[in-house]
N, CA and C atoms of all chains as a GROMACS GRO file, in nm:
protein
  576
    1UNK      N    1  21.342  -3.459  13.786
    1UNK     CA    2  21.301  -3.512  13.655
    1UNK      C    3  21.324  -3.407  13.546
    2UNK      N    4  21.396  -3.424  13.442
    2UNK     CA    5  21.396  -3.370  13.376
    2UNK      C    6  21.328  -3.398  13.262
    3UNK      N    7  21.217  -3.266  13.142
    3UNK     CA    8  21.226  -3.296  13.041
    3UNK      C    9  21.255  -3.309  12.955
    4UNK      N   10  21.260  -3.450  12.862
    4UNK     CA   11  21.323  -3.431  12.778
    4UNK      C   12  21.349  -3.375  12.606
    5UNK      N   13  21.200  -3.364  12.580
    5UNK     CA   14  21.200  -3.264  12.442
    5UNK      C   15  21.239  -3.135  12.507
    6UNK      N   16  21.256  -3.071  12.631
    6UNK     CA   17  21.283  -2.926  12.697
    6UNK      C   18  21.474  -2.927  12.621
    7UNK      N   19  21.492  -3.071  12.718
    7UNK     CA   20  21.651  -3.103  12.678
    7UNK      C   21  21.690  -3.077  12.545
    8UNK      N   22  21.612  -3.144  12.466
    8UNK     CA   23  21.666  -3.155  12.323
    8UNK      C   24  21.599  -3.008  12.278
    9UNK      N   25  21.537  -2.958  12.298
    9UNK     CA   26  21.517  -2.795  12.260
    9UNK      C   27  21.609  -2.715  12.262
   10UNK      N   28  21.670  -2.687  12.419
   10UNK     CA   29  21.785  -2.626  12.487
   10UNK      C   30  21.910  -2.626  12.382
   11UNK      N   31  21.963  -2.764  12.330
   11UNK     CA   32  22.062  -2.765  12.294
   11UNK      C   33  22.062  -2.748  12.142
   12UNK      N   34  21.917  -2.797  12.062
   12UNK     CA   35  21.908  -2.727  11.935
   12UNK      C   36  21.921  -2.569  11.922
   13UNK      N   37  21.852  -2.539  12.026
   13UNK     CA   38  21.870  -2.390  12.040
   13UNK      C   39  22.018  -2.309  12.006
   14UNK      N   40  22.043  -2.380  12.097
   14UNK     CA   41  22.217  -2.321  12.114
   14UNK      C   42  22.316  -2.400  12.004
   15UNK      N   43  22.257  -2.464  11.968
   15UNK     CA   44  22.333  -2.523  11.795
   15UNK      C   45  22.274  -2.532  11.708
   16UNK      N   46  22.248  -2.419  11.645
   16UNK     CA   47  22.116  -2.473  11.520
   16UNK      C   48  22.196  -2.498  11.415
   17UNK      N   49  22.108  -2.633  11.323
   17UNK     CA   50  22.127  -2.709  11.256
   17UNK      C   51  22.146  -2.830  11.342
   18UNK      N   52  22.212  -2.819  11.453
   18UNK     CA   53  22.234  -2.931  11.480
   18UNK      C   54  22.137  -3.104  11.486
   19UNK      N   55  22.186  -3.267  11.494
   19UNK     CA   56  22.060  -3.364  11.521
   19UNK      C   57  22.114  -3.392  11.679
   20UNK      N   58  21.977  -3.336  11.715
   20UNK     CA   59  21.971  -3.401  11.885
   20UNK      C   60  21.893  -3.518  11.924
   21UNK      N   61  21.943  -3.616  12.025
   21UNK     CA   62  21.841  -3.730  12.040
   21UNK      C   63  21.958  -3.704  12.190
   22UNK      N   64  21.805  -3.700  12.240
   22UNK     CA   65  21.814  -3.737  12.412
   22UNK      C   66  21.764  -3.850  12.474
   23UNK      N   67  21.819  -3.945  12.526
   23UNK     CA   68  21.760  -4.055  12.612
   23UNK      C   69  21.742  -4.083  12.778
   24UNK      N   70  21.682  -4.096  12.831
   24UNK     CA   71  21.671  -4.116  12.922
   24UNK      C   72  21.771  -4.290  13.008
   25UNK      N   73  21.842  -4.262  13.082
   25UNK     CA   74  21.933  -4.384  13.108
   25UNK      C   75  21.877  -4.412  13.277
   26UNK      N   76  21.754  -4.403  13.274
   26UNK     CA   77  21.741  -4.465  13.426
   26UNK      C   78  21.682  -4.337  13.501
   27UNK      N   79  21.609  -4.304  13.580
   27UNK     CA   80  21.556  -4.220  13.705
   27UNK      C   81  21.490  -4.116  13.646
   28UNK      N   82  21.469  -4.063  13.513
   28UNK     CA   83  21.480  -3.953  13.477
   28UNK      C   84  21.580  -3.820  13.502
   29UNK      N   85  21.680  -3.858  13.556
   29UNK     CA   86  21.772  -3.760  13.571
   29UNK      C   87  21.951  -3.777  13.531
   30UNK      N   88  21.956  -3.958  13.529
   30UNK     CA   89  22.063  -3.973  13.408
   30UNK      C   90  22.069  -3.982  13.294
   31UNK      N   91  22.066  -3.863  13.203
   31UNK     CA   92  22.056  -3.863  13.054
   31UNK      C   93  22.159  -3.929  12.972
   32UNK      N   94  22.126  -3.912  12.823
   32UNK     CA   95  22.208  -3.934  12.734
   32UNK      C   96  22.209  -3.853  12.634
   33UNK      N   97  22.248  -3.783  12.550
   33UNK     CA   98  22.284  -3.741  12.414
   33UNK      C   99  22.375  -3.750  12.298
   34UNK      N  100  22.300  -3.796  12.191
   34UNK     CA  101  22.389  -3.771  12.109
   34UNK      C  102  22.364  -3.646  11.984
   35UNK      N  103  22.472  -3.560  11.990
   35UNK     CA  104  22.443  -3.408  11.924
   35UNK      C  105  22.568  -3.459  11.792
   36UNK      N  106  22.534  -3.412  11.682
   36UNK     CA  107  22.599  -3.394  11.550
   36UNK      C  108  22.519  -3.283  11.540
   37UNK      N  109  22.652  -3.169  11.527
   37UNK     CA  110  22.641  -3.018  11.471
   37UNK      C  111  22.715  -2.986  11.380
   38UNK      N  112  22.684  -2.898  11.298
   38UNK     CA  113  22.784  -2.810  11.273
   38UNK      C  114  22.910  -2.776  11.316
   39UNK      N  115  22.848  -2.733  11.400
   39UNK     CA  116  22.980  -2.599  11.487
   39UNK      C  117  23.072  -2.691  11.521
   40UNK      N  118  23.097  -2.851  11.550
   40UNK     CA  119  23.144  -2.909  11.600
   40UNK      C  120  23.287  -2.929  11.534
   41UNK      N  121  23.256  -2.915  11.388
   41UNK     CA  122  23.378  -2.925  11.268
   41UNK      C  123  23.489  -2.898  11.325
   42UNK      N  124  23.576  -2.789  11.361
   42UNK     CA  125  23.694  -2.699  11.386
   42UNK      C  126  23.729  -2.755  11.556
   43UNK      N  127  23.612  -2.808  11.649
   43UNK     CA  128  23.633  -2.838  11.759
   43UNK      C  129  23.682  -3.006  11.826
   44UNK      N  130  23.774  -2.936  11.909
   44UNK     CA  131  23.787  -3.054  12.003
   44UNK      C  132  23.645  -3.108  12.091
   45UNK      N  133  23.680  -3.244  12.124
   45UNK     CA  134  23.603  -3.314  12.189
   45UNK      C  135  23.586  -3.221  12.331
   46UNK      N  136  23.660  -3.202  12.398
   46UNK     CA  137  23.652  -3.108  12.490
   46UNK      C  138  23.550  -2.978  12.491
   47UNK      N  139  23.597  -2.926  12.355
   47UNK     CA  140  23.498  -2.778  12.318
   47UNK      C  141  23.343  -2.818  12.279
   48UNK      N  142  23.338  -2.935  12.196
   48UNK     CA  143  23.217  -2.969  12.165
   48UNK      C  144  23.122  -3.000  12.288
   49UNK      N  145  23.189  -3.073  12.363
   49UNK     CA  146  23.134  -3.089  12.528
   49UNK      C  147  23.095  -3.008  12.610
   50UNK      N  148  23.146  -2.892  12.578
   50UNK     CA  149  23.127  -2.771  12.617
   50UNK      C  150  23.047  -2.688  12.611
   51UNK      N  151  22.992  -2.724  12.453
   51UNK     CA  152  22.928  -2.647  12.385
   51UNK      C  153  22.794  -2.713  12.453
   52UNK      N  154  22.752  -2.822  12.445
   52UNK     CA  155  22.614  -2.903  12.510
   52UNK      C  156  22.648  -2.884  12.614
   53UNK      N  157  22.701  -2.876  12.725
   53UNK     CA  158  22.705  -2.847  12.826
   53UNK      C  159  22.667  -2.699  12.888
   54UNK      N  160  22.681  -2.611  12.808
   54UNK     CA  161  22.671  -2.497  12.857
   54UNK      C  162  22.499  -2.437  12.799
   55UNK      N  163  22.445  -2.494  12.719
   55UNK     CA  164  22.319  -2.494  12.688
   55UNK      C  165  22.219  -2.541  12.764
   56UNK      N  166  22.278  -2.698  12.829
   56UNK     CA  167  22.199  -2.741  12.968
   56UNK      C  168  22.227  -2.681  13.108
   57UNK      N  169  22.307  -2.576  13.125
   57UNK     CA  170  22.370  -2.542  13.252
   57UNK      C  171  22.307  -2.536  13.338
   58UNK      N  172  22.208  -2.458  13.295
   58UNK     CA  173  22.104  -2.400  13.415
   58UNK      C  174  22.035  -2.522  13.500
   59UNK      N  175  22.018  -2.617  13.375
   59UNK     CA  176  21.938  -2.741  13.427
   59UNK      C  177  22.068  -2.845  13.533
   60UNK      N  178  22.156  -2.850  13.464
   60UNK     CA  179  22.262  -2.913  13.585
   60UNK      C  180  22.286  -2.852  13.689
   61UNK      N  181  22.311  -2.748  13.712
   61UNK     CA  182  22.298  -2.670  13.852
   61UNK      C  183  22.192  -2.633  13.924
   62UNK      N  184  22.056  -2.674  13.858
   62UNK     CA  185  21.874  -2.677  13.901
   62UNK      C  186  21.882  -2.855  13.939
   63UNK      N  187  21.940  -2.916  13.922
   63UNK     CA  188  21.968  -3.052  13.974
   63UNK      C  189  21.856  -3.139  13.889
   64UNK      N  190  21.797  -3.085  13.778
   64UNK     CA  191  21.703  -3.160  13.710
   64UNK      C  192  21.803  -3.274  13.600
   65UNK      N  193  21.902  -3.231  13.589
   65UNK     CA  194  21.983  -3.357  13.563
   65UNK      C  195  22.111  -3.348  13.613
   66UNK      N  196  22.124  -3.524  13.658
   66UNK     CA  197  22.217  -3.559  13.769
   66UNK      C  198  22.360  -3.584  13.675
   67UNK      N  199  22.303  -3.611  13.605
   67UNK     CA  200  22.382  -3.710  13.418
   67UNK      C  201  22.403  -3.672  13.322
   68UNK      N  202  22.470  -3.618  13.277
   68UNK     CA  203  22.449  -3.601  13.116
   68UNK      C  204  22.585  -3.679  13.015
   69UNK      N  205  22.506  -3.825  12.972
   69UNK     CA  206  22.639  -3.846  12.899
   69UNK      C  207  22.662  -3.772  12.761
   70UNK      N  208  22.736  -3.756  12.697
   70UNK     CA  209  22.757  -3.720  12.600
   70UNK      C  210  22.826  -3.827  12.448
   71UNK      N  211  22.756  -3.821  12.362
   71UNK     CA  212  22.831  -3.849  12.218
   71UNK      C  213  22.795  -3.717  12.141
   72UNK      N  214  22.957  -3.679  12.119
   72UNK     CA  215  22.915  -3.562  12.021
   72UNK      C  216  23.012  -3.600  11.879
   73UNK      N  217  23.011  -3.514  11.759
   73UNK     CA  218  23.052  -3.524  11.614
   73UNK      C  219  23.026  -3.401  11.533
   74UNK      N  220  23.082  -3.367  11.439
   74UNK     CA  221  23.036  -3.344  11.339
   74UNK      C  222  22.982  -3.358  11.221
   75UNK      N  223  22.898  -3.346  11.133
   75UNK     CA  224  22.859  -3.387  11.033
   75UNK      C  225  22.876  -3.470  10.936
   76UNK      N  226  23.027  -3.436  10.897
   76UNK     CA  227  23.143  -3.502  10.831
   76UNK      C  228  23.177  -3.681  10.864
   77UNK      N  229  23.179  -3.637  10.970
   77UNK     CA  230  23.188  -3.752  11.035
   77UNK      C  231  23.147  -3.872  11.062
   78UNK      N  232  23.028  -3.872  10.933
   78UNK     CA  233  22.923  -3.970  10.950
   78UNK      C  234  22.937  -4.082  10.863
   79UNK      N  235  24.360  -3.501  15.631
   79UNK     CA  236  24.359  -3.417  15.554
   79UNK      C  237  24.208  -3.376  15.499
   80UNK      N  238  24.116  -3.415  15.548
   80UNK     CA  239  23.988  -3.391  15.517
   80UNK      C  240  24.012  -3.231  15.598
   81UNK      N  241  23.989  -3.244  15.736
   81UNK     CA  242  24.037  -3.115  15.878
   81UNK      C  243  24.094  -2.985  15.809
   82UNK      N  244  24.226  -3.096  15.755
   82UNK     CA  245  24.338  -2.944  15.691
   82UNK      C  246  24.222  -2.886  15.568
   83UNK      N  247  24.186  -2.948  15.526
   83UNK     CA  248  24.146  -2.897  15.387
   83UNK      C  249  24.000  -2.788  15.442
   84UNK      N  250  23.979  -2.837  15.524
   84UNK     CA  251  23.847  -2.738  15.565
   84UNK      C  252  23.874  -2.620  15.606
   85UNK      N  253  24.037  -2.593  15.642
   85UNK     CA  254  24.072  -2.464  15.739
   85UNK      C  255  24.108  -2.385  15.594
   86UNK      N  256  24.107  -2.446  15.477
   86UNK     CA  257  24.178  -2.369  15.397
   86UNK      C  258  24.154  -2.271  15.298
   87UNK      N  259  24.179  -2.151  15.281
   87UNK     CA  260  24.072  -2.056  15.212
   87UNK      C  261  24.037  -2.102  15.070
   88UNK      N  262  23.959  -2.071  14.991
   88UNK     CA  263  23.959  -2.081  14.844
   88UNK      C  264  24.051  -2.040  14.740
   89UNK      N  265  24.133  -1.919  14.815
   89UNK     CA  266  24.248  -1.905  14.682
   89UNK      C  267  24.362  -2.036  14.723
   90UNK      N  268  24.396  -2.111  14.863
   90UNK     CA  269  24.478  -2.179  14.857
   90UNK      C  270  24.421  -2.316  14.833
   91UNK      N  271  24.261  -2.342  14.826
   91UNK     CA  272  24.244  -2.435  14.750
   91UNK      C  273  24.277  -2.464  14.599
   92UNK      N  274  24.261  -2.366  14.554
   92UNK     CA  275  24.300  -2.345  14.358
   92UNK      C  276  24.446  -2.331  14.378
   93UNK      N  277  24.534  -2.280  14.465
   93UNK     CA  278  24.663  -2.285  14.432
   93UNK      C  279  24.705  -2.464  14.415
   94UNK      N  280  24.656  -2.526  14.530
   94UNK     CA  281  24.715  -2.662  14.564
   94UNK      C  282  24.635  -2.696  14.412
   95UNK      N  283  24.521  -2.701  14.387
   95UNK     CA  284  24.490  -2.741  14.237
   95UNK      C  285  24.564  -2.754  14.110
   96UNK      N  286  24.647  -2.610  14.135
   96UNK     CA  287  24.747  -2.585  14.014
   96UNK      C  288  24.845  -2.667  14.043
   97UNK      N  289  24.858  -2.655  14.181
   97UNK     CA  290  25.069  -2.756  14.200
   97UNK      C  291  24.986  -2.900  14.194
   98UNK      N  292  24.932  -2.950  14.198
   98UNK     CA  293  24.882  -3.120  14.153
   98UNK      C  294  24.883  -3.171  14.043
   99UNK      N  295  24.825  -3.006  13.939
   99UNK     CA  296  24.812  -3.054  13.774
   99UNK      C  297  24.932  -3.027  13.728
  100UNK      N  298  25.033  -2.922  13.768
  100UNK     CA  299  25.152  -2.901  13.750
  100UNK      C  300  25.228  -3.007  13.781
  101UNK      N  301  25.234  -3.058  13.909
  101UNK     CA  302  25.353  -3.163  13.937
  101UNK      C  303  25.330  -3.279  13.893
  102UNK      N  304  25.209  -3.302  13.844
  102UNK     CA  305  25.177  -3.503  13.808
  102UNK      C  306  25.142  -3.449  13.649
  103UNK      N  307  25.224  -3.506  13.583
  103UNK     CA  308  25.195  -3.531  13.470
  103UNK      C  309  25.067  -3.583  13.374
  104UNK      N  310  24.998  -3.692  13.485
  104UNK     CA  311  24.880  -3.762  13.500
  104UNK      C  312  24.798  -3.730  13.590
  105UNK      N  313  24.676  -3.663  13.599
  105UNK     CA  314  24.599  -3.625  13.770
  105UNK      C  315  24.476  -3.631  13.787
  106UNK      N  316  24.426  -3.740  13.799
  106UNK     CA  317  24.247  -3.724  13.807
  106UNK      C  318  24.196  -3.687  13.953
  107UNK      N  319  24.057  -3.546  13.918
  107UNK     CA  320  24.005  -3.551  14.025
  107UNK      C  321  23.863  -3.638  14.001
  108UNK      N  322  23.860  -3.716  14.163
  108UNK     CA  323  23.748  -3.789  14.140
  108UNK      C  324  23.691  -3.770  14.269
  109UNK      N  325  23.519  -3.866  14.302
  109UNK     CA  326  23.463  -3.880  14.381
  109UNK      C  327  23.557  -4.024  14.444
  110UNK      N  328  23.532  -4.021  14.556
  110UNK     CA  329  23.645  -4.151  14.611
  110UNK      C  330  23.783  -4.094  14.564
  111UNK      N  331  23.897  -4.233  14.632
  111UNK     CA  332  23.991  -4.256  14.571
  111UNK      C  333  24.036  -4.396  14.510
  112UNK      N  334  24.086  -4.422  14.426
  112UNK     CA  335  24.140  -4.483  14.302
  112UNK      C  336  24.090  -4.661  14.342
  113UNK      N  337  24.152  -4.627  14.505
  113UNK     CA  338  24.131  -4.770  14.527
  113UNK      C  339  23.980  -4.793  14.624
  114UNK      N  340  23.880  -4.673  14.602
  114UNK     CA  341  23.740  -4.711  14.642
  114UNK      C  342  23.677  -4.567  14.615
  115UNK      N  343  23.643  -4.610  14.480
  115UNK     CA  344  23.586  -4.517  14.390
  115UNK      C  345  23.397  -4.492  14.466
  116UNK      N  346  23.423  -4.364  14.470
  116UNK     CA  347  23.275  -4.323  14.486
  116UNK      C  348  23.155  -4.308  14.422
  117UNK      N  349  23.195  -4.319  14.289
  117UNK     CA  350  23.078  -4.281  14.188
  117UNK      C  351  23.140  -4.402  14.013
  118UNK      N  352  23.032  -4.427  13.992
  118UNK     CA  353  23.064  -4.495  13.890
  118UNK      C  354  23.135  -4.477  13.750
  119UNK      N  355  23.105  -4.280  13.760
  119UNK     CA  356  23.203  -4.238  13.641
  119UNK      C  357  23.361  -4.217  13.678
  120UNK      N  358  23.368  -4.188  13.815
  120UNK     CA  359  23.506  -4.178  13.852
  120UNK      C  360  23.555  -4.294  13.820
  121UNK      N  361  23.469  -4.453  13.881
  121UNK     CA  362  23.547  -4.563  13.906
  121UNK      C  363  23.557  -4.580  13.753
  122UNK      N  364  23.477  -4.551  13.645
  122UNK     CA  365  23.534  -4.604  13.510
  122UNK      C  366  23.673  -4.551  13.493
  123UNK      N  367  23.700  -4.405  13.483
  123UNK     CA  368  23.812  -4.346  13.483
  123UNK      C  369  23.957  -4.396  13.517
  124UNK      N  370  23.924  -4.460  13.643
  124UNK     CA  371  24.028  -4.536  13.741
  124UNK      C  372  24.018  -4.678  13.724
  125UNK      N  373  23.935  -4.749  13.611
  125UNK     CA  374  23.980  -4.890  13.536
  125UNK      C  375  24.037  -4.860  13.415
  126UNK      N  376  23.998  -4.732  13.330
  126UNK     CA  377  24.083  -4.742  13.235
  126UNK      C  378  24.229  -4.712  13.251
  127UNK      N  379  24.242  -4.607  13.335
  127UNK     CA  380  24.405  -4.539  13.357
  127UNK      C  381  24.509  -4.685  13.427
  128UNK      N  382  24.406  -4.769  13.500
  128UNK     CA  383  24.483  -4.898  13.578
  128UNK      C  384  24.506  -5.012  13.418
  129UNK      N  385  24.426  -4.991  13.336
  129UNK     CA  386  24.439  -5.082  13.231
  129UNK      C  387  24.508  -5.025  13.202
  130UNK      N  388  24.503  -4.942  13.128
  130UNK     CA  389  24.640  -4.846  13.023
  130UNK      C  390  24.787  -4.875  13.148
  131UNK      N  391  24.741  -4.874  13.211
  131UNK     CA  392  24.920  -4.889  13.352
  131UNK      C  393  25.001  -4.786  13.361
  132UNK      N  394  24.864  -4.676  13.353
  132UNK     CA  395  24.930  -4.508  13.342
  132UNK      C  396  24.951  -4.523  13.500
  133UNK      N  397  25.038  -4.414  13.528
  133UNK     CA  398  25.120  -4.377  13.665
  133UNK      C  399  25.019  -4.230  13.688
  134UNK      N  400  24.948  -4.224  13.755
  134UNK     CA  401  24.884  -4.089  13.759
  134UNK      C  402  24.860  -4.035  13.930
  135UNK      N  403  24.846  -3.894  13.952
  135UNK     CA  404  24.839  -3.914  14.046
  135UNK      C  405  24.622  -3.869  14.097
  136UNK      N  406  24.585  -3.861  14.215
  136UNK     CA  407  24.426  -3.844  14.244
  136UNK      C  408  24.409  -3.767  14.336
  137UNK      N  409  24.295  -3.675  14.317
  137UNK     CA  410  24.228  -3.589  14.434
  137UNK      C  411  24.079  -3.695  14.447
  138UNK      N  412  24.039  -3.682  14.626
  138UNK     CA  413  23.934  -3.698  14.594
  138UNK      C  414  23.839  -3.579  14.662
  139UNK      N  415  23.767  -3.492  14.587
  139UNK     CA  416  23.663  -3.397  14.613
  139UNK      C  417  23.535  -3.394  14.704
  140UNK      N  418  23.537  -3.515  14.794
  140UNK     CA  419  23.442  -3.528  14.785
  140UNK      C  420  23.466  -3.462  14.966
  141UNK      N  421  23.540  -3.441  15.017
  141UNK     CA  422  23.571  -3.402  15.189
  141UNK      C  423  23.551  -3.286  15.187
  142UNK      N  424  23.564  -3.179  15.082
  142UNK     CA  425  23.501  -3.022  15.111
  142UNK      C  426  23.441  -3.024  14.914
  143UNK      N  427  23.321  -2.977  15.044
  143UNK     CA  428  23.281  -2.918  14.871
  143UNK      C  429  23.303  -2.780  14.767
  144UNK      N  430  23.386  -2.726  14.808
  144UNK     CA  431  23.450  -2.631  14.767
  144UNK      C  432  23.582  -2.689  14.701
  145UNK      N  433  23.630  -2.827  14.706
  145UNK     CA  434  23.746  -2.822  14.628
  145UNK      C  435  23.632  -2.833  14.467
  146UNK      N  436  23.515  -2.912  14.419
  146UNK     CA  437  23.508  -2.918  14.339
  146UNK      C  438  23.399  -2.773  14.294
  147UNK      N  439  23.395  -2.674  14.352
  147UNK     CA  440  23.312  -2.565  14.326
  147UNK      C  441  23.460  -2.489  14.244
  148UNK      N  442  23.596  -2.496  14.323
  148UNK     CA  443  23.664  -2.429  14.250
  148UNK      C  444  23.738  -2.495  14.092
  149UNK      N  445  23.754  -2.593  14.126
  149UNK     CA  446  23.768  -2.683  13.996
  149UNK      C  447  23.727  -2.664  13.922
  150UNK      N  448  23.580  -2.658  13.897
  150UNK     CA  449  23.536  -2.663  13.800
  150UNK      C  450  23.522  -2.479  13.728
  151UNK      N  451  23.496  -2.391  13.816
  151UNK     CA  452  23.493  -2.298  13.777
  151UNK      C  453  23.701  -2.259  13.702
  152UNK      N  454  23.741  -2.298  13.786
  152UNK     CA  455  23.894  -2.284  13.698
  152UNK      C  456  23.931  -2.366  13.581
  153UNK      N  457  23.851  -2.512  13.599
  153UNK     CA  458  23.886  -2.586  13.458
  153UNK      C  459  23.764  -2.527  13.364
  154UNK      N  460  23.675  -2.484  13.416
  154UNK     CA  461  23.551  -2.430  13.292
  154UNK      C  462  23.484  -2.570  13.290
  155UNK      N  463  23.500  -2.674  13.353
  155UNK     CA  464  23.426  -2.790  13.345
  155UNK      C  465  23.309  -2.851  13.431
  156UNK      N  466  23.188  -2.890  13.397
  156UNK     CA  467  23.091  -2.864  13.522
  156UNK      C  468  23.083  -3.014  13.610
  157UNK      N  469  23.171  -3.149  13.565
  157UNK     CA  470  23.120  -3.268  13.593
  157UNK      C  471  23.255  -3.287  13.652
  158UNK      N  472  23.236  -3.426  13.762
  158UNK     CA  473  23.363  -3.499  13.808
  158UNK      C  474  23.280  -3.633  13.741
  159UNK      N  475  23.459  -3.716  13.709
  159UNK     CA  476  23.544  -3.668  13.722
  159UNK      C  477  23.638  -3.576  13.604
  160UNK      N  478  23.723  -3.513  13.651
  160UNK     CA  479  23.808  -3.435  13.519
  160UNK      C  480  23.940  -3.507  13.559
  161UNK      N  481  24.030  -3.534  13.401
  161UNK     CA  482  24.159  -3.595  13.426
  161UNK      C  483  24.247  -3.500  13.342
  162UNK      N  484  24.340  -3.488  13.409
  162UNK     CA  485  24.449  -3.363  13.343
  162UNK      C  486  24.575  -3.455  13.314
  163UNK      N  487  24.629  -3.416  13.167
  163UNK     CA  488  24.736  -3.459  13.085
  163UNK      C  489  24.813  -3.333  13.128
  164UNK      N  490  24.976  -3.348  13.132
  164UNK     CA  491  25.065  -3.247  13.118
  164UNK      C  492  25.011  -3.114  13.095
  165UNK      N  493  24.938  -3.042  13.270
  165UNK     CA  494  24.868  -2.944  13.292
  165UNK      C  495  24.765  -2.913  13.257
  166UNK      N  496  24.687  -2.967  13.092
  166UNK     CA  497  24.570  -2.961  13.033
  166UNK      C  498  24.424  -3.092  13.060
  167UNK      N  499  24.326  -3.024  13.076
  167UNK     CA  500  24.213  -3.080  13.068
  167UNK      C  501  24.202  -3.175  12.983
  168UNK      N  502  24.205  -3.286  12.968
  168UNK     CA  503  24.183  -3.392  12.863
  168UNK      C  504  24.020  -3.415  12.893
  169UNK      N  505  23.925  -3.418  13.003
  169UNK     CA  506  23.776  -3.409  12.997
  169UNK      C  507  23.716  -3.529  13.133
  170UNK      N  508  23.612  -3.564  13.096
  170UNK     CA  509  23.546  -3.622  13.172
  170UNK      C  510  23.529  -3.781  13.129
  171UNK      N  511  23.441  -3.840  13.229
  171UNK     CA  512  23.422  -3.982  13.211
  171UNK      C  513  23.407  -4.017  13.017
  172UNK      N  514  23.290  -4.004  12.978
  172UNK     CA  515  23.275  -4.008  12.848
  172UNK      C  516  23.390  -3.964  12.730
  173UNK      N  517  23.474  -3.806  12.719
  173UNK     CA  518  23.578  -3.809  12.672
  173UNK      C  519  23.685  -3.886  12.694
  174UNK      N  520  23.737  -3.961  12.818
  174UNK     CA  521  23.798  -4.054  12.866
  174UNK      C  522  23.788  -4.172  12.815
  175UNK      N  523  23.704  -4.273  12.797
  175UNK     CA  524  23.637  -4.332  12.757
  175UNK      C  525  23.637  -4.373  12.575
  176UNK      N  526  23.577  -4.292  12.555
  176UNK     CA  527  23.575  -4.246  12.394
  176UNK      C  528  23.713  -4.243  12.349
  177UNK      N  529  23.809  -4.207  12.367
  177UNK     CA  530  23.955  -4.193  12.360
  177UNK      C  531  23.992  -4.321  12.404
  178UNK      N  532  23.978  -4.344  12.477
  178UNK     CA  533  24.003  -4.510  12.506
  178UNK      C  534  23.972  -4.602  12.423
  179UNK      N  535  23.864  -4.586  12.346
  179UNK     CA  536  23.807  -4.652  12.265
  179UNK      C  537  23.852  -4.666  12.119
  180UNK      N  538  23.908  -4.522  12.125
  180UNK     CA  539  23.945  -4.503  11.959
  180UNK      C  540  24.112  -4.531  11.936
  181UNK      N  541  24.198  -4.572  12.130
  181UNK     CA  542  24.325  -4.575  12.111
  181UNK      C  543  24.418  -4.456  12.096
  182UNK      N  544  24.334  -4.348  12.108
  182UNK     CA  545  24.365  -4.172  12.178
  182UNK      C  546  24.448  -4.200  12.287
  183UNK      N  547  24.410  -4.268  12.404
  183UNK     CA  548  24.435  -4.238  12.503
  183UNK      C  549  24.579  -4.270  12.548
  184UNK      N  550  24.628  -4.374  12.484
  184UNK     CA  551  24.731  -4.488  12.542
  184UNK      C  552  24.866  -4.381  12.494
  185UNK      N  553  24.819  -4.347  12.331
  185UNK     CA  554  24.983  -4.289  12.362
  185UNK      C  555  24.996  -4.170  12.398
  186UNK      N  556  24.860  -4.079  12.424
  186UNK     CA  557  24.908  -3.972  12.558
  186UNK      C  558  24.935  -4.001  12.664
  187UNK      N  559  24.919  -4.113  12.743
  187UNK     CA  560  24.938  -4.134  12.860
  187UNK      C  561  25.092  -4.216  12.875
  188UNK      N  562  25.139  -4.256  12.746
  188UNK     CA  563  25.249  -4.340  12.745
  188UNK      C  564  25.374  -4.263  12.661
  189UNK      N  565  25.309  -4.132  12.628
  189UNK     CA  566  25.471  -4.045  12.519
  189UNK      C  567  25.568  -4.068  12.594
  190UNK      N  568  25.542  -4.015  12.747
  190UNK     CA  569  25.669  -4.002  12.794
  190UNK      C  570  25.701  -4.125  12.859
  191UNK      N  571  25.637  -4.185  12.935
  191UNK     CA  572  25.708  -4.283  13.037
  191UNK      C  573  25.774  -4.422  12.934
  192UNK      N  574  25.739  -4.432  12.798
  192UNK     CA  575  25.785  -4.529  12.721
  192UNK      C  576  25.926  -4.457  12.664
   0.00000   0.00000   0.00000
C-alpha cells in the first residue's frame, strides 16, 4: 500500500513548483499521476517520465507501488 | 530458449539486447508474447502496434529475470513494457499510448516502411 500524500510529496519535492494529483486506480498499489512542472518545458515525454519516476524510485523497487501511470506537461501547455 | 537464456551470463544478456534493438527497427520488450500478452500494459502496447500494422519485432522477459534487471538498468527505464524505435527508447505503456493518441506514433512507425 502505498501512501498517497507521501507520493505526491516525493515528487513535489523533486519538482518544485510543480501541480501533483495522485490517484489511486485499484489495490492501493496501481497509481496514477498527473504532474505539470516546470522543468518539464525543454523536455521530452521520455525525460519528463523520468523525472517522476526517479523521485518515486525507492518506492517502486520497495514494491509499495506496483503502477505508476503517468500524465505529464508543462505549464504552457495548458 | 527459456534453458539457453538461463546459461547465459549478464554481459551476453545486454549484448543480445543491443543486436534486437539494433536489428529490428521496431522492438518491444514485454511480459508475454505479442500473441498472449502477460500483463495488461504490455497487451495494450501489442493492440496498438497490431492497429498501427507496424512490423516490429518482441522479447518476452518474463523466463529469466535478469533479462529485465539488465534492460532496464541499460535503457535507464524502470517499467515493462519498453518499445524501441530505430535503436532509441520511445517509452512505456502510457508514452505509447499518449502518442497514439495525439497521432505521434503512426508516422514513426510508418517513415520507413511507407
Amino acid at each position: 500500500m502505498a501512501d498517497l500524500a507521501e507520493i505526491t510529496k516525493l515528487i513535489e519535492d523533486a519538482l518544485p513548483g510543480a501541480t501533483v494529483e495522485v490517484v489511486d486506480q485499484g489495490g492501493g498499489d496501481h497509481l496514477a499521476a498527473t504532474v505539470i512542472a516546470p522543468q518539464f518545458a525543454d523536455a521530452s515525454r521520455l525525460e519528463q517520465h523520468r523525472m517522476v519516476y526517479s523521485a518515486v524510485q525507492a518506492r517502486l523497487d520497495g514494491g509499495e507501488i506496483h503502477a505508476l501511470a503517468l500524465k505529464t506537461r508543462a505549464p504552457e501547455d495548458v | 530458449m527459456s534453458s539457453e537464456m538461463l546459461t547465459m551470463t549478464e554481459e551476453e544478456i545486454l549484448d543480445q539486447i543491443k543486436n534486437e534493438v539494433d536489428g529490428n527497427r521496431v522492438f518491444l520488450y514485454m511480459k508475454g508474447t505479442p500473441e498472449a500478452p502477460m500483463c495488461g500494459f504490455s497487451n495494450q502496447v501489442v493492440q496498438i502496434l497490431n492497429h498501427i500494422g507496424a512490423e516490429y519485432g518482441a522479447r518476452d522477459i518474463l523466463p529469466d529475470p535478469r533479462i529485465r534487471q539488465v534492460l532496464s538498468s541499460w535503457s535507464d527505464w524502470p517499467t515493462i513494457p519498453q518499445l524501441f524505435v530505430d535503436g532509441k527508447l520511445v517509452g512505456g505503456c502510457d508514452i505509447v499510448t499518449e502518442m497514439f493518441q495525439a497521432e505521434e506514433l503512426q508516422p514513426l512507425l510508418g517513415s520507413e516502411a511507407s
